[in-house]
Biotite code that builds the C-alpha atoms (Angstrom):
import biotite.structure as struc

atoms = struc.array([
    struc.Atom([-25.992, 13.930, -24.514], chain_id="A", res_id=1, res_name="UNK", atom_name="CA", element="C"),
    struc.Atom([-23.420, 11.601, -26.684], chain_id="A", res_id=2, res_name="UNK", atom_name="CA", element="C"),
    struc.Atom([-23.662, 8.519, -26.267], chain_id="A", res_id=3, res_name="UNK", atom_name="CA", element="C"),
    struc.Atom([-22.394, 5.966, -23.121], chain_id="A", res_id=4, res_name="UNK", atom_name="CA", element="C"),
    struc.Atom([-19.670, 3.411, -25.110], chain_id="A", res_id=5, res_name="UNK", atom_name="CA", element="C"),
    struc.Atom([-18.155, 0.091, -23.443], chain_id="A", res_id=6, res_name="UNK", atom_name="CA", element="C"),
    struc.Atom([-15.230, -0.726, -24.662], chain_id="A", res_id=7, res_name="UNK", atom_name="CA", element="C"),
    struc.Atom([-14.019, -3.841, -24.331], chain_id="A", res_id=8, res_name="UNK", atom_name="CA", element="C"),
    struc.Atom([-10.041, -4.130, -24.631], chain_id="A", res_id=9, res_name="UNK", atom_name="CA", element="C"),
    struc.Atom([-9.482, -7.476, -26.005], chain_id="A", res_id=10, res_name="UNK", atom_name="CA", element="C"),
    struc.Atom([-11.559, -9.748, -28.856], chain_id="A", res_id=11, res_name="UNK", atom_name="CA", element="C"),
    struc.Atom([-10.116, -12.999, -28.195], chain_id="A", res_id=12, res_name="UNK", atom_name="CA", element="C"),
    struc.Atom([-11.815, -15.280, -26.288], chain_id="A", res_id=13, res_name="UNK", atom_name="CA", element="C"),
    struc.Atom([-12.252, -13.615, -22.660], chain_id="A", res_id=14, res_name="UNK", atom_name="CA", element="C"),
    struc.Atom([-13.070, -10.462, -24.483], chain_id="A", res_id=15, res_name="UNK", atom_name="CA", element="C"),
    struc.Atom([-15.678, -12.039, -26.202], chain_id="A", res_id=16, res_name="UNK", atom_name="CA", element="C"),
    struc.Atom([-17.166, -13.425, -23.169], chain_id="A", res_id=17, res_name="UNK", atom_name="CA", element="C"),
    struc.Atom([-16.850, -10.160, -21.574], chain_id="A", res_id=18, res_name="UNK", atom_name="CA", element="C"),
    struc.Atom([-19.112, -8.606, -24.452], chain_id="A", res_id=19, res_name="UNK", atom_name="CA", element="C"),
    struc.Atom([-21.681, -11.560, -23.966], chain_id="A", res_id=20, res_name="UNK", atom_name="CA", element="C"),
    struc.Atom([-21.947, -10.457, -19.947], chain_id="A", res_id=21, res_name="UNK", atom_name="CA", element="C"),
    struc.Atom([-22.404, -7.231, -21.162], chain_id="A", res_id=22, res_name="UNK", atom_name="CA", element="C"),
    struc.Atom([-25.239, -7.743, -23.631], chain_id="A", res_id=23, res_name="UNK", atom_name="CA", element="C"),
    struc.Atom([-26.763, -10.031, -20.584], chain_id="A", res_id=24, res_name="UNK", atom_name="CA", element="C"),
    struc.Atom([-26.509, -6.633, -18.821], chain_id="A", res_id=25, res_name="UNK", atom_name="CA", element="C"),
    struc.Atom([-27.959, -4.053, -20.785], chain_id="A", res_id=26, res_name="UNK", atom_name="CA", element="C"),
    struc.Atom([-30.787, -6.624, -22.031], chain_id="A", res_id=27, res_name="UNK", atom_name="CA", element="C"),
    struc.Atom([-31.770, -6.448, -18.008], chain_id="A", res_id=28, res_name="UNK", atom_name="CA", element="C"),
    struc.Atom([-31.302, -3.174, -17.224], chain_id="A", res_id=29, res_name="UNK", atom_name="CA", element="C"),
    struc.Atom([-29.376, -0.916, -20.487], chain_id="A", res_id=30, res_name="UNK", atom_name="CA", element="C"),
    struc.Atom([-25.924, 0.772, -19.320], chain_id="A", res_id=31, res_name="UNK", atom_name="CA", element="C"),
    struc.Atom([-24.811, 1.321, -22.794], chain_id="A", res_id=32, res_name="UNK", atom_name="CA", element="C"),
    struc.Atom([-25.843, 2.603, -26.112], chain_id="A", res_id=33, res_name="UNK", atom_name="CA", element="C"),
    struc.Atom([-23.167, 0.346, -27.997], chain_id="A", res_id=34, res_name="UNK", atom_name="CA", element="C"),
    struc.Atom([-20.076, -1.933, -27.813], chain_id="A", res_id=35, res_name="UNK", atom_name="CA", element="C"),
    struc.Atom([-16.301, -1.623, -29.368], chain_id="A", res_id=36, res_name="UNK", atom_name="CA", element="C"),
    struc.Atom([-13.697, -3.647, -29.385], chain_id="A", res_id=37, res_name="UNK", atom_name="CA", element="C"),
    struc.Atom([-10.268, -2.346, -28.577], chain_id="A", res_id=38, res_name="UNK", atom_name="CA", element="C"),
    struc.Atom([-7.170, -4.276, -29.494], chain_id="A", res_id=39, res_name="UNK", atom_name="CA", element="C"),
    struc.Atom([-3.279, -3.703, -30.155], chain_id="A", res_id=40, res_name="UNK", atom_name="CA", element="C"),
    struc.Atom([-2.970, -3.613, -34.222], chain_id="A", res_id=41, res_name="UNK", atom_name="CA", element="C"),
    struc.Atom([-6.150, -3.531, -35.678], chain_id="A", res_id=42, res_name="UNK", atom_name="CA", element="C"),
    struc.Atom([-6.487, -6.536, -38.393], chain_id="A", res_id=43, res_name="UNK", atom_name="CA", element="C"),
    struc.Atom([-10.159, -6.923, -38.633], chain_id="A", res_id=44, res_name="UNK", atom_name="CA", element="C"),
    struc.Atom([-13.201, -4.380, -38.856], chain_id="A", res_id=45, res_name="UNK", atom_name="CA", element="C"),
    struc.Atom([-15.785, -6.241, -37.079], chain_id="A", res_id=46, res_name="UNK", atom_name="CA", element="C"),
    struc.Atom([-16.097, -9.032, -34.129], chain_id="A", res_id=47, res_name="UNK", atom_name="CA", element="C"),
    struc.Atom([-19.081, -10.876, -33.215], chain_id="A", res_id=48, res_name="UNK", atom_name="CA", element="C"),
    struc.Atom([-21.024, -7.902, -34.792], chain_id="A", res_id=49, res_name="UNK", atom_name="CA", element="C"),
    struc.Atom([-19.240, -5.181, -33.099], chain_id="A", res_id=50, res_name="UNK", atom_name="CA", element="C"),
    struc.Atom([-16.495, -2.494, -34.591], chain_id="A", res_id=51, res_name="UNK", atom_name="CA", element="C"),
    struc.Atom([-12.938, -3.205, -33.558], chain_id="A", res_id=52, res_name="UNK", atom_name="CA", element="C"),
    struc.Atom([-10.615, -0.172, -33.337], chain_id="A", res_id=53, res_name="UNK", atom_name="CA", element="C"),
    struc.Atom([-7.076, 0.836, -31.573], chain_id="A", res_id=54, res_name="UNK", atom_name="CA", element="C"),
    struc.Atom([-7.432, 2.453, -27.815], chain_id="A", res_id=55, res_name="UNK", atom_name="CA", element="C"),
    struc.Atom([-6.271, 5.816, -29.468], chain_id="A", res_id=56, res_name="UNK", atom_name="CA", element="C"),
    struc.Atom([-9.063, 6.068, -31.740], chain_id="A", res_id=57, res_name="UNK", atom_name="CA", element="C"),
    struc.Atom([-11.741, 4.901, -29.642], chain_id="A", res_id=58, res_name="UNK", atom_name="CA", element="C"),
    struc.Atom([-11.003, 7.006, -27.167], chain_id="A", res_id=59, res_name="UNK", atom_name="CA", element="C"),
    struc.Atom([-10.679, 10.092, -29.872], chain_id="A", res_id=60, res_name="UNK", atom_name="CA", element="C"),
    struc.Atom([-14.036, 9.220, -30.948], chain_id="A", res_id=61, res_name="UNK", atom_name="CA", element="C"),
    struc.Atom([-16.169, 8.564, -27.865], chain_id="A", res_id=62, res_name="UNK", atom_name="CA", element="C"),
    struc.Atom([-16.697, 11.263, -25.573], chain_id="A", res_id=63, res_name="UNK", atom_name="CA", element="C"),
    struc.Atom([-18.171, 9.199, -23.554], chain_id="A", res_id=64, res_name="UNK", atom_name="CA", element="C"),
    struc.Atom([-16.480, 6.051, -23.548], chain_id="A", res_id=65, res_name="UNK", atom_name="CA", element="C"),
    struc.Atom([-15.730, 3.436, -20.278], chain_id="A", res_id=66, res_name="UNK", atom_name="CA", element="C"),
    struc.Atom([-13.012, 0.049, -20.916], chain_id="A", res_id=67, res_name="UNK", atom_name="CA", element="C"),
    struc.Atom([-13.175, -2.872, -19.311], chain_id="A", res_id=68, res_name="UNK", atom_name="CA", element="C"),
    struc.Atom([-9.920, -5.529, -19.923], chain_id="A", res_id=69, res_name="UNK", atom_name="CA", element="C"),
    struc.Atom([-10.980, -8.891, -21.490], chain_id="A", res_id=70, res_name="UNK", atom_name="CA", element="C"),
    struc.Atom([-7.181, -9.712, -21.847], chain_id="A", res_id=71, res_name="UNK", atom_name="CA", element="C"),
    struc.Atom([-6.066, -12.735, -19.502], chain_id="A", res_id=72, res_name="UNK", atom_name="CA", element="C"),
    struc.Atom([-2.774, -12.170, -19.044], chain_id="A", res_id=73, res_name="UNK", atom_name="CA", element="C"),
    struc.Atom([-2.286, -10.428, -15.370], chain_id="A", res_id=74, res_name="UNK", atom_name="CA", element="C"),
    struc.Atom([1.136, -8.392, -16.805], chain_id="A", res_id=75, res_name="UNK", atom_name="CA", element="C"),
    struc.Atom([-0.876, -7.124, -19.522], chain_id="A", res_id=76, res_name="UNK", atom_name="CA", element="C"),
    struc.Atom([-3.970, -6.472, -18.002], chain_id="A", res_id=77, res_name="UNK", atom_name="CA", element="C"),
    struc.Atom([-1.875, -4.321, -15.215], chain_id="A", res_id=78, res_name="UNK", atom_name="CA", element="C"),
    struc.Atom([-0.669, -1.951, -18.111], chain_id="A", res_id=79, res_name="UNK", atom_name="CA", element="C"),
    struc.Atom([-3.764, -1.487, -19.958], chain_id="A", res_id=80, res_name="UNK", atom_name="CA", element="C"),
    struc.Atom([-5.545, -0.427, -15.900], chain_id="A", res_id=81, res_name="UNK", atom_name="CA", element="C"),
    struc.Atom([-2.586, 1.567, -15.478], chain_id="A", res_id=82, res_name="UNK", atom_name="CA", element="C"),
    struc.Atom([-2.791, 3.391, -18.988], chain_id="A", res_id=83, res_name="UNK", atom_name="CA", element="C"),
    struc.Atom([-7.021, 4.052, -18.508], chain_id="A", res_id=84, res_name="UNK", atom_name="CA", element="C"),
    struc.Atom([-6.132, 5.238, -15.287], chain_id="A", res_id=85, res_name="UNK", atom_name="CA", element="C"),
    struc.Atom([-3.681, 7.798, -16.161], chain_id="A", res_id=86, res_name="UNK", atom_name="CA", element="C"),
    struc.Atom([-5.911, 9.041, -19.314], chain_id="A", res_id=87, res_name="UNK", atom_name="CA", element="C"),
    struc.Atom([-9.163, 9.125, -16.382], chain_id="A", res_id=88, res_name="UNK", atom_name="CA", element="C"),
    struc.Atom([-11.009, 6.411, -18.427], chain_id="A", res_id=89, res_name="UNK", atom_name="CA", element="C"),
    struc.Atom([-13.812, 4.947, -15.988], chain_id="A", res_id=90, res_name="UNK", atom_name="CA", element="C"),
    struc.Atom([-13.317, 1.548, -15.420], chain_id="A", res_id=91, res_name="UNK", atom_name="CA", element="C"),
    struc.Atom([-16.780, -0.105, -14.692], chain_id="A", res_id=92, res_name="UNK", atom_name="CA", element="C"),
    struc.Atom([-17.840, -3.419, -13.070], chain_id="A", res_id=93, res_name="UNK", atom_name="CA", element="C"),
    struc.Atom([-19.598, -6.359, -15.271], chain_id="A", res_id=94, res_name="UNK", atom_name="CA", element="C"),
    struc.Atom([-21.683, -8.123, -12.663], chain_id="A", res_id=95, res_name="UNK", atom_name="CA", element="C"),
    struc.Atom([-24.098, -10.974, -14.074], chain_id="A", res_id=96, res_name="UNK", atom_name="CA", element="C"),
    struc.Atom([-27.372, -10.127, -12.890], chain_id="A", res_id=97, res_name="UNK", atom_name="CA", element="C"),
    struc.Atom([-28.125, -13.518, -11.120], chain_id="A", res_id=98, res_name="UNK", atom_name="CA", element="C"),
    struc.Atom([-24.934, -12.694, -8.886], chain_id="A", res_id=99, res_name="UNK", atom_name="CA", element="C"),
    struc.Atom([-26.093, -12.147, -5.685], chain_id="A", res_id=100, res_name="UNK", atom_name="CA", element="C"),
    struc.Atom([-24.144, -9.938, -3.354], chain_id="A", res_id=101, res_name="UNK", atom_name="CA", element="C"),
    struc.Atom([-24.173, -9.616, -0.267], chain_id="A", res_id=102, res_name="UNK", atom_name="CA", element="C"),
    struc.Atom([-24.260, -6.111, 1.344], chain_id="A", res_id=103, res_name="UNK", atom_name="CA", element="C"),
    struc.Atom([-20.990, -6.947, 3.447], chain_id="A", res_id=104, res_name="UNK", atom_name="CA", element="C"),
    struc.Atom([-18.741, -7.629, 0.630], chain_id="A", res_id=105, res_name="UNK", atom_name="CA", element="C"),
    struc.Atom([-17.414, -5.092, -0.754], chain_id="A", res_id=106, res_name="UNK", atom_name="CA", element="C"),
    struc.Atom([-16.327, -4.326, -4.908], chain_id="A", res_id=107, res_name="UNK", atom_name="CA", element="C"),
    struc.Atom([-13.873, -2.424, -6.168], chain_id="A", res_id=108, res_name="UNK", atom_name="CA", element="C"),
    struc.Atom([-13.917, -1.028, -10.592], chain_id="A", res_id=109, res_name="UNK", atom_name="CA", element="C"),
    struc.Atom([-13.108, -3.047, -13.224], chain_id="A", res_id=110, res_name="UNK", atom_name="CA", element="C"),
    struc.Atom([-14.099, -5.796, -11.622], chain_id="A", res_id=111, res_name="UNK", atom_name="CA", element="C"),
    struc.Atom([-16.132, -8.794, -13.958], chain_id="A", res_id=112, res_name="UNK", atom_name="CA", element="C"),
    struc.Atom([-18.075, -11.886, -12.270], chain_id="A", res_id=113, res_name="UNK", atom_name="CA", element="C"),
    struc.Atom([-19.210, -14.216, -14.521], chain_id="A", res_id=114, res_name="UNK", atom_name="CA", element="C"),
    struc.Atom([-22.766, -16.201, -14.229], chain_id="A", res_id=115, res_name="UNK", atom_name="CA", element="C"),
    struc.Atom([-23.019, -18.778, -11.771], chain_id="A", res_id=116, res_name="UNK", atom_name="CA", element="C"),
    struc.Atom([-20.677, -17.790, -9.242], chain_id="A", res_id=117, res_name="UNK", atom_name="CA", element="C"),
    struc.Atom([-21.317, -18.203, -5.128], chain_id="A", res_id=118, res_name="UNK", atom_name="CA", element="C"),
    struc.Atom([-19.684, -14.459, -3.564], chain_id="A", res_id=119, res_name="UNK", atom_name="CA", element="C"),
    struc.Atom([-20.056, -15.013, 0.204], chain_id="A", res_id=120, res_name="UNK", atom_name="CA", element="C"),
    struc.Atom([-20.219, -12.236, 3.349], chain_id="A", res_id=121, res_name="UNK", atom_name="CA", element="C"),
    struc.Atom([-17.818, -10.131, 4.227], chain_id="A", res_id=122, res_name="UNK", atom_name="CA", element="C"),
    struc.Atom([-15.489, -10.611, 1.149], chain_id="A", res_id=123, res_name="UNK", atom_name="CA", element="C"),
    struc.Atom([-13.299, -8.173, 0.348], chain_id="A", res_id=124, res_name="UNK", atom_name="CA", element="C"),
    struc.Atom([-13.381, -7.926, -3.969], chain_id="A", res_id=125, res_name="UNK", atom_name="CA", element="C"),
    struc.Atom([-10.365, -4.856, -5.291], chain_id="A", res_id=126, res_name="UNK", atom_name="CA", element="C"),
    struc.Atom([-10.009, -3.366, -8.236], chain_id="A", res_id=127, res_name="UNK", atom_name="CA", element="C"),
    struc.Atom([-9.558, -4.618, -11.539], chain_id="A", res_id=128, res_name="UNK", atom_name="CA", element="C"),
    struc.Atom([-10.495, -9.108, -10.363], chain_id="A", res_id=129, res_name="UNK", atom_name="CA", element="C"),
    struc.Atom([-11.833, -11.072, -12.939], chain_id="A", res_id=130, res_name="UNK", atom_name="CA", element="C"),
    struc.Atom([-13.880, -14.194, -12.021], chain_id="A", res_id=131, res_name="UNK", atom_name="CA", element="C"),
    struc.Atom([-14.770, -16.890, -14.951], chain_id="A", res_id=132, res_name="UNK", atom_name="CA", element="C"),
    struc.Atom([-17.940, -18.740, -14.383], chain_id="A", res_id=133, res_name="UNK", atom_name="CA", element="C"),
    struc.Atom([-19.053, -21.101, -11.685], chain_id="A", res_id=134, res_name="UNK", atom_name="CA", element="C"),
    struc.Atom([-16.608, -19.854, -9.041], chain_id="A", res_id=135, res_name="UNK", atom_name="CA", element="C"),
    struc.Atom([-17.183, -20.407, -5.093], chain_id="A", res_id=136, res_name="UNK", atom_name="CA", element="C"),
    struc.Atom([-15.432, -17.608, -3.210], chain_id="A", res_id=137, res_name="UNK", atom_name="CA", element="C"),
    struc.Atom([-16.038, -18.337, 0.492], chain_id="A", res_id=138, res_name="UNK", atom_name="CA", element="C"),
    struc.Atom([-16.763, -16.177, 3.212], chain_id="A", res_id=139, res_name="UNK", atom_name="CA", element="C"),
    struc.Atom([-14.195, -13.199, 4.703], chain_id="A", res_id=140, res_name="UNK", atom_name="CA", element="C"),
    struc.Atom([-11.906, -13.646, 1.838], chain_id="A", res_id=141, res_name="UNK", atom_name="CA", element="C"),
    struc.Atom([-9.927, -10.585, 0.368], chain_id="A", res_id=142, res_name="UNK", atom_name="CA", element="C"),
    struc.Atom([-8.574, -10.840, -3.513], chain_id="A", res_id=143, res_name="UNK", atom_name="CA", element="C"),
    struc.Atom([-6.062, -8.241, -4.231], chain_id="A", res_id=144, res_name="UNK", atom_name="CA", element="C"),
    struc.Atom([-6.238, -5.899, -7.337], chain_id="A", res_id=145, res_name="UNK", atom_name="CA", element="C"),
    struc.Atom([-5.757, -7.570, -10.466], chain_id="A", res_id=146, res_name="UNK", atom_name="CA", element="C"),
    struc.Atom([-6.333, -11.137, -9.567], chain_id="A", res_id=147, res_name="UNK", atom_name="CA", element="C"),
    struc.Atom([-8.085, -13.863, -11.844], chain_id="A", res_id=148, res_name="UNK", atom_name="CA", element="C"),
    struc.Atom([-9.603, -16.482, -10.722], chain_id="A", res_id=149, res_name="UNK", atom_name="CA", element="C"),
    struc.Atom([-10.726, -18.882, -13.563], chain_id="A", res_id=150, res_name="UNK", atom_name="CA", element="C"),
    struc.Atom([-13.268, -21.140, -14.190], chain_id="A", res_id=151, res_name="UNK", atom_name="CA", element="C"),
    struc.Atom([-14.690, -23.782, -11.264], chain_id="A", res_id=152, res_name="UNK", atom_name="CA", element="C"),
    struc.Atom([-12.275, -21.680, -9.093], chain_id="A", res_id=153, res_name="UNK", atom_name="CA", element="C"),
    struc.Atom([-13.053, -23.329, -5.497], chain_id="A", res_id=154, res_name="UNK", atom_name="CA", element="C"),
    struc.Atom([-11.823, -20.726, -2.493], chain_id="A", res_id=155, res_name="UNK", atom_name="CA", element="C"),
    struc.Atom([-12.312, -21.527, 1.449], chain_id="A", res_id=156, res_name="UNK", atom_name="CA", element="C"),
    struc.Atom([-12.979, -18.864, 3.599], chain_id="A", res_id=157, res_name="UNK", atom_name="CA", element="C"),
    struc.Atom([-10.223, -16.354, 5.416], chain_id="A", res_id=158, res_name="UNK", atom_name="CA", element="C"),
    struc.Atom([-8.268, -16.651, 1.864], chain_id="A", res_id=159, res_name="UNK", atom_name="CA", element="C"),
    struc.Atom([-6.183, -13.935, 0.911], chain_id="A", res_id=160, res_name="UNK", atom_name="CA", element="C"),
    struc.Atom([-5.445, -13.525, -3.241], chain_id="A", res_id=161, res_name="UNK", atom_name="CA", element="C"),
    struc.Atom([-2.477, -11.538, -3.731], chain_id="A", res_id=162, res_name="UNK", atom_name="CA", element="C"),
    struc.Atom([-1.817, -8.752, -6.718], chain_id="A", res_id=163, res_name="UNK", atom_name="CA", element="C"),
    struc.Atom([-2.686, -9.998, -10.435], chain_id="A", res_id=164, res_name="UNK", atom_name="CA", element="C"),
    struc.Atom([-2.176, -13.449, -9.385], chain_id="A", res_id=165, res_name="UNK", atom_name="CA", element="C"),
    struc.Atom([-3.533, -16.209, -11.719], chain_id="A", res_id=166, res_name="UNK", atom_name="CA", element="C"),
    struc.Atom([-5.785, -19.128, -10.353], chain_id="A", res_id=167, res_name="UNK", atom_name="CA", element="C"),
    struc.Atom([-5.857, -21.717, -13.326], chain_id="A", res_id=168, res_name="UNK", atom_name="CA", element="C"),
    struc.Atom([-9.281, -23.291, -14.668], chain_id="A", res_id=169, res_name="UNK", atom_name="CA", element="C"),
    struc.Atom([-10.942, -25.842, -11.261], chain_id="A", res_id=170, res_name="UNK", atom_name="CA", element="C"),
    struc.Atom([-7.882, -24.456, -8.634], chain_id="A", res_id=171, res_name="UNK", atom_name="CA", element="C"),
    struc.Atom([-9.180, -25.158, -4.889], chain_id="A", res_id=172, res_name="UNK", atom_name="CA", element="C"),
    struc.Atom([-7.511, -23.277, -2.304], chain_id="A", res_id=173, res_name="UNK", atom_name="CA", element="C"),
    struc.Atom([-7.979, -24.157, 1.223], chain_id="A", res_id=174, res_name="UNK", atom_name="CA", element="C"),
    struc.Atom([-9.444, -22.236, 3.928], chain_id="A", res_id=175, res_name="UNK", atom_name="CA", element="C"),
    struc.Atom([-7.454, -19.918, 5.746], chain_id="A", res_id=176, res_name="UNK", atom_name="CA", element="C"),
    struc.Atom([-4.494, -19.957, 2.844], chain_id="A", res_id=177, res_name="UNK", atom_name="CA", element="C"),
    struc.Atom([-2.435, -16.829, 1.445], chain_id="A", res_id=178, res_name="UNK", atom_name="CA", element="C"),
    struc.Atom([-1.017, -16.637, -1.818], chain_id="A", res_id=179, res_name="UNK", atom_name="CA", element="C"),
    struc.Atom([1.074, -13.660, -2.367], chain_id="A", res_id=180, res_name="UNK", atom_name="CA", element="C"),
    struc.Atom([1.169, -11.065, -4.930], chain_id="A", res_id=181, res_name="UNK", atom_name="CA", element="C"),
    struc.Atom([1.819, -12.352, -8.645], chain_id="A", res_id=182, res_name="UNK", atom_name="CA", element="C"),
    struc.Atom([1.458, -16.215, -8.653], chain_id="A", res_id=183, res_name="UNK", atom_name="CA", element="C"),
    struc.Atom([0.630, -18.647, -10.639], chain_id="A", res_id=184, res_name="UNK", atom_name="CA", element="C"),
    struc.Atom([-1.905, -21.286, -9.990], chain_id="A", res_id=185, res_name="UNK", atom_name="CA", element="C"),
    struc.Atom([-1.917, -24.260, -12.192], chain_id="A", res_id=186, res_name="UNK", atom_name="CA", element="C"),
    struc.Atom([-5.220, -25.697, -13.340], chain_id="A", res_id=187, res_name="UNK", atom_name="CA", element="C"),
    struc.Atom([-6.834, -28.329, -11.158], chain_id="A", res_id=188, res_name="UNK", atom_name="CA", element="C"),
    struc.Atom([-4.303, -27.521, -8.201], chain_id="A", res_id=189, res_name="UNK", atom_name="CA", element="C"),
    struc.Atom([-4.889, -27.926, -4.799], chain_id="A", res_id=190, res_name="UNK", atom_name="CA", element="C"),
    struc.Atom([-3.688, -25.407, -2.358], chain_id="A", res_id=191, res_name="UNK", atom_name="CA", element="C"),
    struc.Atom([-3.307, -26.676, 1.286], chain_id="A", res_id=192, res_name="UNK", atom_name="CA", element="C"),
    struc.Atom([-0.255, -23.837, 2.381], chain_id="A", res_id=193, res_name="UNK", atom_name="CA", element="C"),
    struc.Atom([0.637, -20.810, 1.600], chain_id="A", res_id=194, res_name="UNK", atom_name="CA", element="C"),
    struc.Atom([2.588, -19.508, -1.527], chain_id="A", res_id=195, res_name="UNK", atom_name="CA", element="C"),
    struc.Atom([4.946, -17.109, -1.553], chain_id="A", res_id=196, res_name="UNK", atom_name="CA", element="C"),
    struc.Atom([5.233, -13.885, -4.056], chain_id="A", res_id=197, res_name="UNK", atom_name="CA", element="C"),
    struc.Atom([5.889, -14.161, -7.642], chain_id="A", res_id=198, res_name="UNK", atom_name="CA", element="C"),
    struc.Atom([6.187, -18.414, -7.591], chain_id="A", res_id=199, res_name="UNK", atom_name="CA", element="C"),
    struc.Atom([4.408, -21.157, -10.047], chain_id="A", res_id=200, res_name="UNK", atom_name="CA", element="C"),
    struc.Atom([3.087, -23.778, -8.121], chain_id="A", res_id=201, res_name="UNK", atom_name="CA", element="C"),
    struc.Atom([1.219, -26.948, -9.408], chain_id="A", res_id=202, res_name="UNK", atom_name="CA", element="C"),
    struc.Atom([-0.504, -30.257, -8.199], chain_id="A", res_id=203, res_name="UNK", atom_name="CA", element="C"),
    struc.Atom([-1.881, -31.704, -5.484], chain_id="A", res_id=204, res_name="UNK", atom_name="CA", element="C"),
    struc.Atom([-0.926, -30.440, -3.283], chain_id="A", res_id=205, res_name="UNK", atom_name="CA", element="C"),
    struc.Atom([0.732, -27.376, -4.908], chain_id="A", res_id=206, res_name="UNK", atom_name="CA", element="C"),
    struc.Atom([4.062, -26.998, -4.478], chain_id="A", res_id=207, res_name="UNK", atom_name="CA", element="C"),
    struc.Atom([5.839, -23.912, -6.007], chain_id="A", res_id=208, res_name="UNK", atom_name="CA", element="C"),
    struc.Atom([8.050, -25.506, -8.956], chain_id="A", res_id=209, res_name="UNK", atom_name="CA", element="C"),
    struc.Atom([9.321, -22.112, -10.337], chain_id="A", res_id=210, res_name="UNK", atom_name="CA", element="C"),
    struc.Atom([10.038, -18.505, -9.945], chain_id="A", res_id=211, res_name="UNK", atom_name="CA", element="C"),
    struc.Atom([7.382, -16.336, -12.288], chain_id="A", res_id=212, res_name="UNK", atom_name="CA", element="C"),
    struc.Atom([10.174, -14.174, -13.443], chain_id="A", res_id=213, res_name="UNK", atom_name="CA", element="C"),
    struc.Atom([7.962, -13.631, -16.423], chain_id="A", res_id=214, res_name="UNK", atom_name="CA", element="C"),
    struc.Atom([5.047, -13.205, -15.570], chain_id="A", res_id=215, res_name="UNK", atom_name="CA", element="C"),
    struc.Atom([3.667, -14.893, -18.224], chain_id="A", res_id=216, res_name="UNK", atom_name="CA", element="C"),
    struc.Atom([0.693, -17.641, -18.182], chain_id="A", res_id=217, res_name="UNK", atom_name="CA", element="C"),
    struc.Atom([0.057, -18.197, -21.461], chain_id="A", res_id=218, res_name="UNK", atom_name="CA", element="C"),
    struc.Atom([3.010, -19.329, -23.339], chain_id="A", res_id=219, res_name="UNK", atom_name="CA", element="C"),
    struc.Atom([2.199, -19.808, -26.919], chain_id="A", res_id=220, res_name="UNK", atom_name="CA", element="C"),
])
């Protein structure tokens, strides 16, 4: 039987985070028989003790090989689900073992919760979310595919996270509150209304400031 291979698409700093969840994993209860980093123009061998190597390759390679994103950018993170997807690579959930969830809310793949997050009944978790550490995600909420949700993240219940929308580091969003598909959160903001599709908004409270033509969070 050949080996069971994460890889983990990304080494920069969520994708080294990712591989730390994972270790947490498999030191509980082992999914994997090894790591590999997979990135976009290979310039180094070796990250944090573990092989780096382009997505062709790997997946040449491992017969048995499963990718999880640790790439922060929603745009990008959308093409690299929609690329596994059409080559039928699975696409497993990272869970941190002191996570509790309940047996109402639900989980879609690809999804990664990070320690020390509250997940509360009857939530509604698609494919593909990514939650950074110490998030509260109340009770009867429903995040859409793709949709981060970063550190100290603070979500009422009845919330509904549209598609690969970006909630920046300590965002609180108000009970009852829709943000559409592909926003923009700024860190520290404090959501009281809704937010339409595809708009920046920042402060407190948030106001949408821009159009996210771009889609791009990161700008250096």
């Amino acid at each position: 039987m050949s080996e069971k291979i994460l890889g983990i698409w990304g080494a920069g700093g969520l994708g080294r985070e990712v591989l730390e969840l994972a270790r947490v994993i498999n030191s509980r209860n082992k999914c994997w028989d090894g790591f590999v980093f997979i990135v976009d123009g290979v310039t180094t061998t070796e990250v944090n003790g573990v092989r780096v190597l382009e997505y062709e390759d790997a997946k040449n390679r491992f017969s048995n090989l499963e990718v999880v994103v640790g790439i922060g950018e929603p745009a990008v993170r959308e093409k690299k689900f929609d690329l596994l997807k059409e080559d039928g690579i699975n696409t497993p959930s990272l869970i941190h073992p002191d996570v509790y969830i309940p047996e109402t809310t639900s989980i879609g793949q690809g999804v990664v919760i990070q320690y020390g997050c509250f997940i509360s009944c009857n939530v509604t978790i698609g494919n593909y979310v990514f939650i950074q550490p110490q998030c509260n995600i109340g009770h009867d909420d429903k995040l859409a595919d793709g949709c981060i949700v970063s550190g100290f993240g603070n979500i009422g219940g009845t919330v509904s996270i549209g598609k690969f929308t970006y909630l920046g580091l300590s965002a609180v969003i108000k009970e009852g509150t829709a943000i559409g598909d592909n926003v923009i959160v700024g860190m520290g903001s404090v959501v009281y209304k809704d937010i339409p599709d595809e708009m920046t908004a920042l402060g407190n409270p948030a106001r949408p400031i821009a159009r996210n033509t771009d889609r791009k969070v990161f700008k250096n």
